[in-house]
mmCIF file as gemmi writes it, N, C-alpha and C atoms, coordinates in Angstrom:
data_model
loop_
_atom_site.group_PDB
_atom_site.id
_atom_site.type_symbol
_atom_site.label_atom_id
_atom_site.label_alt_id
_atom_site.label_comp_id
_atom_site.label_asym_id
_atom_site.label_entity_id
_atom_site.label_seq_id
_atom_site.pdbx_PDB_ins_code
_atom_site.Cartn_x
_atom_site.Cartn_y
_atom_site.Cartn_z
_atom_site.occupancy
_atom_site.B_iso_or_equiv
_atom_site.pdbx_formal_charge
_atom_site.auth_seq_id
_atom_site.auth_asym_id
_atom_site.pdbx_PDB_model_num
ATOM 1 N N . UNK Axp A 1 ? 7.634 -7.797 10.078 1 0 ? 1 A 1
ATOM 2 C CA . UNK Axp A 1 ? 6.621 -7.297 9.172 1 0 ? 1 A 1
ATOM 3 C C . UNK Axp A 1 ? 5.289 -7.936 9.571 1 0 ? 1 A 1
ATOM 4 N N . UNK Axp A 2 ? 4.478 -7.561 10.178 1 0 ? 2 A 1
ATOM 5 C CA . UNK Axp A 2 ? 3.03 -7.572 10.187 1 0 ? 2 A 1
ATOM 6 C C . UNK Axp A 2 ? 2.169 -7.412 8.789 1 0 ? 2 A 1
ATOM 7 N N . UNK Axp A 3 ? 1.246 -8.606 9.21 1 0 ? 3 A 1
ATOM 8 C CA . UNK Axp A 3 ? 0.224 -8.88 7.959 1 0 ? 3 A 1
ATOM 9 C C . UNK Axp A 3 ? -0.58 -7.503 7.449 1 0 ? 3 A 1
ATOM 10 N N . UNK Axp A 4 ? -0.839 -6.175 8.336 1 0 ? 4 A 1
ATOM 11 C CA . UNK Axp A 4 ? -1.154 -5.042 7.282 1 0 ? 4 A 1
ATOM 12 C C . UNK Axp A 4 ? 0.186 -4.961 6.225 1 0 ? 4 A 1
ATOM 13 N N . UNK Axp A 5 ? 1.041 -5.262 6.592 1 0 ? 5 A 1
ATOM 14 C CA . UNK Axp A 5 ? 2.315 -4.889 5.65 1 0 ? 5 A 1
ATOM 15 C C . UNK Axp A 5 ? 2.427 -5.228 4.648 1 0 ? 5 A 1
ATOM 16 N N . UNK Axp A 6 ? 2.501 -6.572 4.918 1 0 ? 6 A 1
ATOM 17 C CA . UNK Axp A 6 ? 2.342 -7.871 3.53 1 0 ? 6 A 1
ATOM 18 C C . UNK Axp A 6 ? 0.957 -7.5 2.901 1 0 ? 6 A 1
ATOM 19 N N . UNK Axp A 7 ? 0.273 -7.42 3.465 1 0 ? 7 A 1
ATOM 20 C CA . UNK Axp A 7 ? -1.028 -7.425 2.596 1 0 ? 7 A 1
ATOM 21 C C . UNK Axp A 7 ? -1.139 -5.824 1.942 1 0 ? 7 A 1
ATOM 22 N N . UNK Axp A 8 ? -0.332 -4.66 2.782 1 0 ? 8 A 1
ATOM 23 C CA . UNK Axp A 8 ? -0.378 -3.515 1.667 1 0 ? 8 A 1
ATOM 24 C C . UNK Axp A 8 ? 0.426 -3.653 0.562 1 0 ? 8 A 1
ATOM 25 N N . UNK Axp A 9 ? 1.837 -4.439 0.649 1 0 ? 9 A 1
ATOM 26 C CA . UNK Axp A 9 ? 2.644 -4.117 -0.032 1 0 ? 9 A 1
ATOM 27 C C . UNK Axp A 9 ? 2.169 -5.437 -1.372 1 0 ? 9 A 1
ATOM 28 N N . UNK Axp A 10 ? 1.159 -6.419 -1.147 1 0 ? 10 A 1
ATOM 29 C CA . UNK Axp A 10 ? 0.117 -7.274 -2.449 1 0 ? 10 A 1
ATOM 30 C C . UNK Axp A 10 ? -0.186 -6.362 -2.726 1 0 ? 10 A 1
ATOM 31 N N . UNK Axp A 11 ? -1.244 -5.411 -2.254 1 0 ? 11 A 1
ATOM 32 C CA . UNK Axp A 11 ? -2.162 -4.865 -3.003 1 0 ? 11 A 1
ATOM 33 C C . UNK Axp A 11 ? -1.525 -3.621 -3.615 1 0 ? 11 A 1
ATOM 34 N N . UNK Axp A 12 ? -0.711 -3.401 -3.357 1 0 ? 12 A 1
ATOM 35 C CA . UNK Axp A 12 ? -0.019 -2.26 -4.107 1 0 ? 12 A 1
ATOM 36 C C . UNK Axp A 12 ? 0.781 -2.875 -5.496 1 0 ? 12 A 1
ATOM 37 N N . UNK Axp A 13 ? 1.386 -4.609 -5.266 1 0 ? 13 A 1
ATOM 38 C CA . UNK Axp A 13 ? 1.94 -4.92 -6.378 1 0 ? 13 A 1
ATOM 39 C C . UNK Axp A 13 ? 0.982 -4.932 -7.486 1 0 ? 13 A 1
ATOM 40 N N . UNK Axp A 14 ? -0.38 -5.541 -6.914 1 0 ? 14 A 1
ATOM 41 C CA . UNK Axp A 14 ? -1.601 -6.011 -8.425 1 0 ? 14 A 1
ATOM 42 C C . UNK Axp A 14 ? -1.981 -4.621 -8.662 1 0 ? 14 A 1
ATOM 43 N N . UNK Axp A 15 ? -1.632 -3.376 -8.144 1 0 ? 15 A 1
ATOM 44 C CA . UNK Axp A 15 ? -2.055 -1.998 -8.379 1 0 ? 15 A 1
ATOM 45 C C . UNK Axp A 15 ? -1.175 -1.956 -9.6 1 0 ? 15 A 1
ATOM 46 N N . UNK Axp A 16 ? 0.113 -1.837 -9.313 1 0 ? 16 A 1
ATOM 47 C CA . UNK Axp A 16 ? 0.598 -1.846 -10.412 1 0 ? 16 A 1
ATOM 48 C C . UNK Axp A 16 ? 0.617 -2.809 -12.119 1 0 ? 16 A 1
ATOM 49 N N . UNK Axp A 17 ? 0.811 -3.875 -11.601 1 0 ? 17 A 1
ATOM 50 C CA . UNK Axp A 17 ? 0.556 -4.758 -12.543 1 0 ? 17 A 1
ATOM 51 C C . UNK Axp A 17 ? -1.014 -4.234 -13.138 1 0 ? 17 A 1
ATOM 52 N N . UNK Axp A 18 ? -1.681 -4.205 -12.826 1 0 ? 18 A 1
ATOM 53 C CA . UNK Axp A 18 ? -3.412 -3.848 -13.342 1 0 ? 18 A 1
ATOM 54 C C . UNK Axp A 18 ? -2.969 -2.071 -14.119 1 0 ? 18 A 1
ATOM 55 N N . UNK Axp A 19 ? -2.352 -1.579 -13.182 1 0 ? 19 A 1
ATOM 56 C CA . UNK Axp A 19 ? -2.227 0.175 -14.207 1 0 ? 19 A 1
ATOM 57 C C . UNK Axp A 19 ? -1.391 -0.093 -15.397 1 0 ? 19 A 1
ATOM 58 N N . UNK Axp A 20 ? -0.288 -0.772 -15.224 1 0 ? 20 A 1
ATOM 59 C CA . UNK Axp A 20 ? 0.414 -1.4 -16.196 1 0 ? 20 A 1
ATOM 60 C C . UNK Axp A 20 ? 0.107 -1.799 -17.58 1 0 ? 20 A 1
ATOM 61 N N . UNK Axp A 21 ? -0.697 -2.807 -17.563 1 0 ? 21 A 1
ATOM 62 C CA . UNK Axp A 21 ? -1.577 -3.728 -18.529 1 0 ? 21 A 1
ATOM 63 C C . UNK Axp A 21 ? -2.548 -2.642 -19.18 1 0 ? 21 A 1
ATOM 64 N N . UNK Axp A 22 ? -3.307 -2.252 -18.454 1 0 ? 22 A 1
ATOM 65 C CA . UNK Axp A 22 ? -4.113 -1.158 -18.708 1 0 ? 22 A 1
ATOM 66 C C . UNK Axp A 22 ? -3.884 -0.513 -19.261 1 0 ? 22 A 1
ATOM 67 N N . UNK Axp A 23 ? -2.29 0.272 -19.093 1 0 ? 23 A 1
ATOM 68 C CA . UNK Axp A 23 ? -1.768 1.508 -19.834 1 0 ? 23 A 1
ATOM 69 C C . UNK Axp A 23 ? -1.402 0.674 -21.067 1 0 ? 23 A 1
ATOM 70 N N . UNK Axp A 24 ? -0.895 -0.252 -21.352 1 0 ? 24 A 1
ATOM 71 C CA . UNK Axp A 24 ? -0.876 -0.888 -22.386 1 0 ? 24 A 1
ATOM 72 C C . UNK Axp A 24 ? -1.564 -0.98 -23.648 1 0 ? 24 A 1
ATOM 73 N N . UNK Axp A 25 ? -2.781 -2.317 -22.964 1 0 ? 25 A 1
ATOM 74 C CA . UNK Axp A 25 ? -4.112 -2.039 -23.822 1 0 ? 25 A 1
ATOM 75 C C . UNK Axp A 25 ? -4.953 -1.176 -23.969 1 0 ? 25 A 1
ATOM 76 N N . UNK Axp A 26 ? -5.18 -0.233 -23.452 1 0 ? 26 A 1
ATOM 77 C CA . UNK Axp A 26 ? -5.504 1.21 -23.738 1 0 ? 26 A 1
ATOM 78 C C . UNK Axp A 26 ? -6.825 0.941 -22.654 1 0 ? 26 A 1
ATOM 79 N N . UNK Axp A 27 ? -6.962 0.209 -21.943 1 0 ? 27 A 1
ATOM 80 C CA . UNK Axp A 27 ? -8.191 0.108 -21.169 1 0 ? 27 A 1
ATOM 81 C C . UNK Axp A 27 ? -8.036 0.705 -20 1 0 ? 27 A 1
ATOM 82 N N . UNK Axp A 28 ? -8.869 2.101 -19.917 1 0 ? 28 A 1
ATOM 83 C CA . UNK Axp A 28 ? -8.976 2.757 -18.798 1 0 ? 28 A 1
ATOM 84 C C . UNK Axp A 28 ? -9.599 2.223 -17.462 1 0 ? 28 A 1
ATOM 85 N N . UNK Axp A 29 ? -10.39 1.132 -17.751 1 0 ? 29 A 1
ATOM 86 C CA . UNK Axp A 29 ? -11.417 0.664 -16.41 1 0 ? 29 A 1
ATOM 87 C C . UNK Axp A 29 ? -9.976 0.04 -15.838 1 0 ? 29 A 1
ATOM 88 N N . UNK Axp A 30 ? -9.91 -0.514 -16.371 1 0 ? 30 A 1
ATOM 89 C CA . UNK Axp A 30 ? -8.33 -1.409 -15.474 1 0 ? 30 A 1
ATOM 90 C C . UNK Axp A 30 ? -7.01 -0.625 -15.374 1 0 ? 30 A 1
ATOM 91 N N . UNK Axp A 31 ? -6.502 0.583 -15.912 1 0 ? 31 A 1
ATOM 92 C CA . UNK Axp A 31 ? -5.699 1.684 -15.387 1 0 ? 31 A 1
ATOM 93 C C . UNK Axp A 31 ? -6.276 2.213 -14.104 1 0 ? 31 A 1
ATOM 94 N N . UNK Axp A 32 ? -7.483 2.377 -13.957 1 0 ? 32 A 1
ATOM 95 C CA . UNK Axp A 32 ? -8.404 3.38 -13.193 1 0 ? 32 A 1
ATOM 96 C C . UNK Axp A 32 ? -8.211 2.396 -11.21 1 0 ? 32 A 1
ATOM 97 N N . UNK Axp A 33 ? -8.581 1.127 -11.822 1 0 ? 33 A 1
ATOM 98 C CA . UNK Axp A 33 ? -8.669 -0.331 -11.016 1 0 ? 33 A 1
ATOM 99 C C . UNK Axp A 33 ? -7.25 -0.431 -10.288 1 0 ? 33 A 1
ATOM 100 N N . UNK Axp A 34 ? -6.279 0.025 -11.294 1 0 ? 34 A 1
ATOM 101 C CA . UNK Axp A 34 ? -4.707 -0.374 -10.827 1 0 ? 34 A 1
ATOM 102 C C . UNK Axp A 34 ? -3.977 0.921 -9.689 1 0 ? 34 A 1
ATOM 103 N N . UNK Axp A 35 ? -4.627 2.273 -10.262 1 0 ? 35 A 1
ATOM 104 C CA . UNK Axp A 35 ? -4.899 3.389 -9.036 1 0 ? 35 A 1
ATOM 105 C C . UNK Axp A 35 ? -4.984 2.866 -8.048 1 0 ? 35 A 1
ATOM 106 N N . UNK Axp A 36 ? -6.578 2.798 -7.966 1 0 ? 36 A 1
ATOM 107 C CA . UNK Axp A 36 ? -6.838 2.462 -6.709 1 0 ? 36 A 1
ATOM 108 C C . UNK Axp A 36 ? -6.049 1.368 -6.077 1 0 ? 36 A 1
ATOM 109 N N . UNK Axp A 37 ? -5.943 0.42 -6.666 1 0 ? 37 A 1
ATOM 110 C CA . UNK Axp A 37 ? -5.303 -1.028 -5.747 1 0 ? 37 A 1
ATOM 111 C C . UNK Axp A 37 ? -3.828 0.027 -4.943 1 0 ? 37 A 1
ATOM 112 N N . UNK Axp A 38 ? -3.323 0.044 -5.866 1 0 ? 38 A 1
ATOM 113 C CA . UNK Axp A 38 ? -2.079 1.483 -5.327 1 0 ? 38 A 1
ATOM 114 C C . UNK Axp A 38 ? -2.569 1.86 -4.062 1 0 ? 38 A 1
ATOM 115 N N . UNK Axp A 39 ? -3.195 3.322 -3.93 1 0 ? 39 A 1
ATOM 116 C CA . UNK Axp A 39 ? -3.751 3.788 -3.365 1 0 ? 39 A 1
ATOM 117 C C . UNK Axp A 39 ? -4.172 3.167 -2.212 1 0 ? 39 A 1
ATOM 118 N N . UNK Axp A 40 ? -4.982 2.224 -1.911 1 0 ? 40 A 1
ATOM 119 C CA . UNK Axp A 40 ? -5.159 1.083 -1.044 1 0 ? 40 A 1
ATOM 120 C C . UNK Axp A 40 ? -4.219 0.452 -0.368 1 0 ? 40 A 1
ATOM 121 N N . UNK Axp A 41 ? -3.234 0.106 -0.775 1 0 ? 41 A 1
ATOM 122 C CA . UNK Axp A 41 ? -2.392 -0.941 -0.304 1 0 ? 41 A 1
ATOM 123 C C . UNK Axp A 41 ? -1.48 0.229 0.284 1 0 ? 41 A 1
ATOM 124 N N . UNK Axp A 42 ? -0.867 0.801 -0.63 1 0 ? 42 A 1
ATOM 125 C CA . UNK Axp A 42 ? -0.163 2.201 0.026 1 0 ? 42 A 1
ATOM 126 C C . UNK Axp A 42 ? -0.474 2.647 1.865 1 0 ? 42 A 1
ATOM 127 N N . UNK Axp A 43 ? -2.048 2.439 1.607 1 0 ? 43 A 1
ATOM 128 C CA . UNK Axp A 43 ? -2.727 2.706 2.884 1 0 ? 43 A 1
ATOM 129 C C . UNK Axp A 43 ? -2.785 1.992 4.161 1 0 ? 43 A 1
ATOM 130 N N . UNK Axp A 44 ? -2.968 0.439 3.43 1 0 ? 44 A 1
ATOM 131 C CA . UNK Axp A 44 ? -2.499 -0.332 4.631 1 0 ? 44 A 1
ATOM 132 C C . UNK Axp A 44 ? -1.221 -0.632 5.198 1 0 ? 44 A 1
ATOM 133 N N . UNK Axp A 45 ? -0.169 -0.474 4.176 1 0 ? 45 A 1
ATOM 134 C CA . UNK Axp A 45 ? 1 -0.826 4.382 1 0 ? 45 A 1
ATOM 135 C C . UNK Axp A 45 ? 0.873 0.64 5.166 1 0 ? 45 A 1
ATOM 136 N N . UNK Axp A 46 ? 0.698 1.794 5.224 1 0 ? 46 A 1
ATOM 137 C CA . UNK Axp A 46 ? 1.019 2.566 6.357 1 0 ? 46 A 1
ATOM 138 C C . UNK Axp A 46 ? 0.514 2.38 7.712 1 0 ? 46 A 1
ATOM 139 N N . UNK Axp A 47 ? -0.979 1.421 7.852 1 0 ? 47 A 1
ATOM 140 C CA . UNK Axp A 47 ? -1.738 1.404 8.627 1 0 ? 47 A 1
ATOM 141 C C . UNK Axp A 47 ? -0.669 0.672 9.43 1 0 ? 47 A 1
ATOM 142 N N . UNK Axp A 48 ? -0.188 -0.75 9.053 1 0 ? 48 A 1
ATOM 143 C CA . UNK Axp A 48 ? 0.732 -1.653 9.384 1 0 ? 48 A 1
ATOM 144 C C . UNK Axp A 48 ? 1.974 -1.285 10.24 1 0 ? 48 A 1
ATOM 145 N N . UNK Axp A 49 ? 2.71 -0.03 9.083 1 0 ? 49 A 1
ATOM 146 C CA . UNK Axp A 49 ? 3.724 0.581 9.965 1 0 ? 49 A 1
ATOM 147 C C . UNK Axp A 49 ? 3.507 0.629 11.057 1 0 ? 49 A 1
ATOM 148 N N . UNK Axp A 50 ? 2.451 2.004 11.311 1 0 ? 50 A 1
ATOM 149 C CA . UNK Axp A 50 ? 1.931 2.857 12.752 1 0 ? 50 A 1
ATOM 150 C C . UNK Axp A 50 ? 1.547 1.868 13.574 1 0 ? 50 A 1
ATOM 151 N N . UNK Axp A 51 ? 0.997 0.265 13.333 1 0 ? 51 A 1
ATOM 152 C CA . UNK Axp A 51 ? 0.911 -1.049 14.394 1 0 ? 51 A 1
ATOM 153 C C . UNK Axp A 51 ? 2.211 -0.856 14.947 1 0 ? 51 A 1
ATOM 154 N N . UNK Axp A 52 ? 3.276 -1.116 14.369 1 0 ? 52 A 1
ATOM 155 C CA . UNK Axp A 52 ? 4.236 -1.699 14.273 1 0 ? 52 A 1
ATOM 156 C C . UNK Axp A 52 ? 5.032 -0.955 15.491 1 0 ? 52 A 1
ATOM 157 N N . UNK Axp A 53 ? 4.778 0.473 15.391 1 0 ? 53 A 1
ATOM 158 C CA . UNK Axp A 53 ? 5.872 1.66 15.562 1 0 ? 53 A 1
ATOM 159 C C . UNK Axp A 53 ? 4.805 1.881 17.102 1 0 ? 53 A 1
ATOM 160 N N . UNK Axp A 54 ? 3.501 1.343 17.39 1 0 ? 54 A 1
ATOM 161 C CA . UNK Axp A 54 ? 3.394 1.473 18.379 1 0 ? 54 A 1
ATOM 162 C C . UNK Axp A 54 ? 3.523 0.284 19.848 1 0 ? 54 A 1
ATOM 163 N N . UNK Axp A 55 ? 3.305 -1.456 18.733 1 0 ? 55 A 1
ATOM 164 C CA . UNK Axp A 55 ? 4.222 -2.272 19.653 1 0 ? 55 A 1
ATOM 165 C C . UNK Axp A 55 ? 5.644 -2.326 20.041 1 0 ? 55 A 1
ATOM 166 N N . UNK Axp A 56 ? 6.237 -0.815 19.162 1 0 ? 56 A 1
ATOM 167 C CA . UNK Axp A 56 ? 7.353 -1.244 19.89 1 0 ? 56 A 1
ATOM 168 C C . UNK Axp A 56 ? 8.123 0.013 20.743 1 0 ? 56 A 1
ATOM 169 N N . UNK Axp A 57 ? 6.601 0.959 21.208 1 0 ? 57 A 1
ATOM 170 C CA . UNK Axp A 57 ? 6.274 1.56 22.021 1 0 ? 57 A 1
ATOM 171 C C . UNK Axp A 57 ? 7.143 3.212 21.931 1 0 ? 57 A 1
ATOM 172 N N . UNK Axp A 58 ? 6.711 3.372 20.269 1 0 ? 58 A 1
ATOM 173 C CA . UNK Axp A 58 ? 7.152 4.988 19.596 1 0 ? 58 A 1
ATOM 174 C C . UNK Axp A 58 ? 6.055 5.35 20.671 1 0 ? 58 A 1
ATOM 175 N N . UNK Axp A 59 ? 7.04 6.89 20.778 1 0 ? 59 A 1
ATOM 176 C CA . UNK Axp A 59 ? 5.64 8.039 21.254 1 0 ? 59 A 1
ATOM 177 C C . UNK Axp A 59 ? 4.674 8.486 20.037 1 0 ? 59 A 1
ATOM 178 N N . UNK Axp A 60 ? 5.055 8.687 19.05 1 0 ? 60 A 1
ATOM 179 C CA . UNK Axp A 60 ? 4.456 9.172 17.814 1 0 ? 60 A 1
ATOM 180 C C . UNK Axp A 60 ? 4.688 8.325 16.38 1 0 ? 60 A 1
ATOM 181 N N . UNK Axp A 61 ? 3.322 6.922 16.795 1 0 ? 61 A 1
ATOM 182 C CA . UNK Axp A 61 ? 3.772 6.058 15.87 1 0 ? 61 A 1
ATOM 183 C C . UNK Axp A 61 ? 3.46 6.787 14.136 1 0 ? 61 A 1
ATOM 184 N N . UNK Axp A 62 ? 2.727 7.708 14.073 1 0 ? 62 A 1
ATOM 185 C CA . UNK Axp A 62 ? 2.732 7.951 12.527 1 0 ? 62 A 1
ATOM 186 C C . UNK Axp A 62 ? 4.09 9.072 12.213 1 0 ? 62 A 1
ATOM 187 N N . UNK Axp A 63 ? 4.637 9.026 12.927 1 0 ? 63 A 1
ATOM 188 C CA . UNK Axp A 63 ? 6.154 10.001 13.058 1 0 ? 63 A 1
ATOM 189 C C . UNK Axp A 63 ? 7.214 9.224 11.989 1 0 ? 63 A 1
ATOM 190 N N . UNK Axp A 64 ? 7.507 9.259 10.924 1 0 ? 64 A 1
ATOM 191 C CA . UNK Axp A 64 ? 8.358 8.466 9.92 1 0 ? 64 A 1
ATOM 192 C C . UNK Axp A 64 ? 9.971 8.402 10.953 1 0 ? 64 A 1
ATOM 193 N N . UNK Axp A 65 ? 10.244 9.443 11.276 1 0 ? 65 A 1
ATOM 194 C CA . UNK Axp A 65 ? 11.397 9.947 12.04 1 0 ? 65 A 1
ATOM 195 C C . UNK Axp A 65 ? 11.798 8.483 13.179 1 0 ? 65 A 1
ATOM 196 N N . UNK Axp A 66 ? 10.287 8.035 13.585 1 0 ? 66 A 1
ATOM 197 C CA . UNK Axp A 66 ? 10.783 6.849 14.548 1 0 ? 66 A 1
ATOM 198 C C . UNK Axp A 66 ? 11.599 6.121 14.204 1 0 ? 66 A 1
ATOM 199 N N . UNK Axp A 67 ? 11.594 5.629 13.031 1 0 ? 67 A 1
ATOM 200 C CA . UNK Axp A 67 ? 12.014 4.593 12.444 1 0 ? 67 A 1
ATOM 201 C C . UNK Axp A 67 ? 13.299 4.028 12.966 1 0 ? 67 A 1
């Protein structure tokens, strides 16, 4: 696991935890906040994959199929 990984799959946990709380206390700025962190981390943790899938020399690292 490469550090895009770890670091998507943080920012996807405080995504949740933040939409969480949010949905809770009824506070939309921090539901809205917990999206995005989602969204984000989601992103790097894919960025991370496609590193991953091309050091270890996929033809088509954004190809899920490599795996």
């Amino acid at each position: 696991m490469n550090k895009d990984q770890r670091e998507g799959i943080k920012e996807e946990l405080k995504g949740y935890v933040n939409k969480g709380i949010g949905s809770i206390t009824g506070n939309e700025g921090r539901k809205a906040k917990g999206e995005a962190q989602i969204t984000t981390g989601d992103n790097r943790k894919e960025l991370g994959d496609q590193t991953e899938n091309i050091e270890k020399g996929k033809v088509d690292p954004g190809n899920p199929s490599n795996l």
